[in-house]
C-alpha positions as CSV (number, residue, x, y, z in Angstrom):
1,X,19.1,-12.2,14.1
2,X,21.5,-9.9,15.8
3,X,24.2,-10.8,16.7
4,X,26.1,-9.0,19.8
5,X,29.3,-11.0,21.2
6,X,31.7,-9.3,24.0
7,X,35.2,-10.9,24.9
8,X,36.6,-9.0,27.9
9,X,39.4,-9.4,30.4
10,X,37.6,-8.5,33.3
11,X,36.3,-11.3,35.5
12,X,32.5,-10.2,37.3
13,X,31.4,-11.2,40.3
14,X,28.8,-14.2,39.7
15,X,25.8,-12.0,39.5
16,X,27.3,-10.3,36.6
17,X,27.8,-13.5,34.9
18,X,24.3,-14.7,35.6
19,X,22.5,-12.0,34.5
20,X,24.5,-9.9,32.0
21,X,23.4,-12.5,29.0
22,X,19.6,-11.5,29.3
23,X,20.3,-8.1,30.0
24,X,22.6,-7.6,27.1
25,X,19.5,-9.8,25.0
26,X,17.0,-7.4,26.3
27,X,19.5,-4.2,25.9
28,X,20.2,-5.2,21.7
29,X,16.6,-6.0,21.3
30,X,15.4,-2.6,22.1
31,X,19.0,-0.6,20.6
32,X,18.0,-2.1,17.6
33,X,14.2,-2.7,17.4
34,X,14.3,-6.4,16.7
35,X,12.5,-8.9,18.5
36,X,13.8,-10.7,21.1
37,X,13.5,-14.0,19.8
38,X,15.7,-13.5,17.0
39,X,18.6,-12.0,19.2
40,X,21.9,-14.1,19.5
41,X,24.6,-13.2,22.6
42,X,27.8,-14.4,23.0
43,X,29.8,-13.4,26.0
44,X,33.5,-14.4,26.8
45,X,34.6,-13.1,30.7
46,X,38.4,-13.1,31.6
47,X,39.7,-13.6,28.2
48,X,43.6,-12.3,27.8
49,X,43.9,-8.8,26.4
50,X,46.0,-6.4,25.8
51,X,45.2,-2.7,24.5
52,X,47.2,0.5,24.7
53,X,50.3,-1.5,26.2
54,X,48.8,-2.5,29.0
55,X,46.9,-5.2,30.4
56,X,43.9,-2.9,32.4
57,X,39.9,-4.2,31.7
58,X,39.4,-3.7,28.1
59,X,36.9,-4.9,25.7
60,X,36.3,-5.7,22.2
61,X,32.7,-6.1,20.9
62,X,31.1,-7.2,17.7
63,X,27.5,-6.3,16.6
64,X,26.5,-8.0,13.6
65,X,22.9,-7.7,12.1
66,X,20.6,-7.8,9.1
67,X,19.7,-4.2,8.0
68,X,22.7,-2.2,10.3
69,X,23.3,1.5,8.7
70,X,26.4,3.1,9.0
71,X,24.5,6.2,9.6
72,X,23.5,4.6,13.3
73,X,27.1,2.9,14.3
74,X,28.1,6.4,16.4
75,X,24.9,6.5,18.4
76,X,25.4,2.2,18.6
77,X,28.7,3.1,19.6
78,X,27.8,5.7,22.4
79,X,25.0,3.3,23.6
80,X,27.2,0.0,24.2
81,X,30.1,1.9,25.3
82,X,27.6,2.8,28.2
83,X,26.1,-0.4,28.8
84,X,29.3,-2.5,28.8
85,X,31.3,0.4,31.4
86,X,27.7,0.3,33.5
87,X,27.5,-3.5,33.8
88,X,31.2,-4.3,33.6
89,X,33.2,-1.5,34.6
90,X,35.4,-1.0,31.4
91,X,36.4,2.4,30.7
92,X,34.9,3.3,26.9
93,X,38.7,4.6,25.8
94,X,39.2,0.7,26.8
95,X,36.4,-1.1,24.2
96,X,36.4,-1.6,20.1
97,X,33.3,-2.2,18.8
98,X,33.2,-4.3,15.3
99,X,30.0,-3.4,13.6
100,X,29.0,-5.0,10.8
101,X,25.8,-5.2,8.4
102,X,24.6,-8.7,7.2
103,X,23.2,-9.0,3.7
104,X,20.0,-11.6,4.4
105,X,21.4,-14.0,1.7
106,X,25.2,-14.2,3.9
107,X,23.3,-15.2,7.5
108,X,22.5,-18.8,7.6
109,X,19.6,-20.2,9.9
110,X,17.2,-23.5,10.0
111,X,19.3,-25.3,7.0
112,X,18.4,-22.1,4.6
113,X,19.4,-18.2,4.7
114,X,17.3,-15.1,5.4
């Protein structure tokens, strides 16, 4: 039940856009060592941002999850950072990460919680 959402200025070429979705699924899957199955992405391309004064491609990424220790977030951090400036060419000193760790009995699913 992870859930990984990026809202980002810049605007990909259509290949980007096709397959960034399953690589970011396959990318938080493995990061975090949760199936697959469970993994939820949300990502918005083009969206209006600004960050540092100035309109350049920025970034701002929430990773939410069942079970997420604060003790990981830097290594979370370094490893996104690097995944979103590979696959979408925003500079880490341009991307905010949100993480934040789900109690079980505050994620909804299937009419019931976790």
């Amino acid at each position: 039940m992870p859930y990984f959402k990026i809202e980002t200025s810049q605007e990909p070429d259509f290949t980007v856009i096709r397959e960034l979705p399953k690589k970011a699924s396959v990318f938080i899957s493995d990061l975090l060592g949760k199936p697959e199955n469970w993994v939820m992405i949300s990502i918005n391309y083009g969206t209006e941002m600004m960050f540092g004064g100035n309109s350049k491609p920025a970034a701002h990424v929430e990773l939410k999850s069942i079970g997420l220790s604060k003790e990981n977030c830097a290594d979370l951090s370094e490893a996104i950072c690097n995944f979103i400036e590979e696959e979408l060419r925003v500079p880490a000193t341009r991307i905010y990460i949100d993480f934040r760790n789900i109690e079980k009995k505050q994620f909804g699913w299937n009419r019931t919680t976790f």
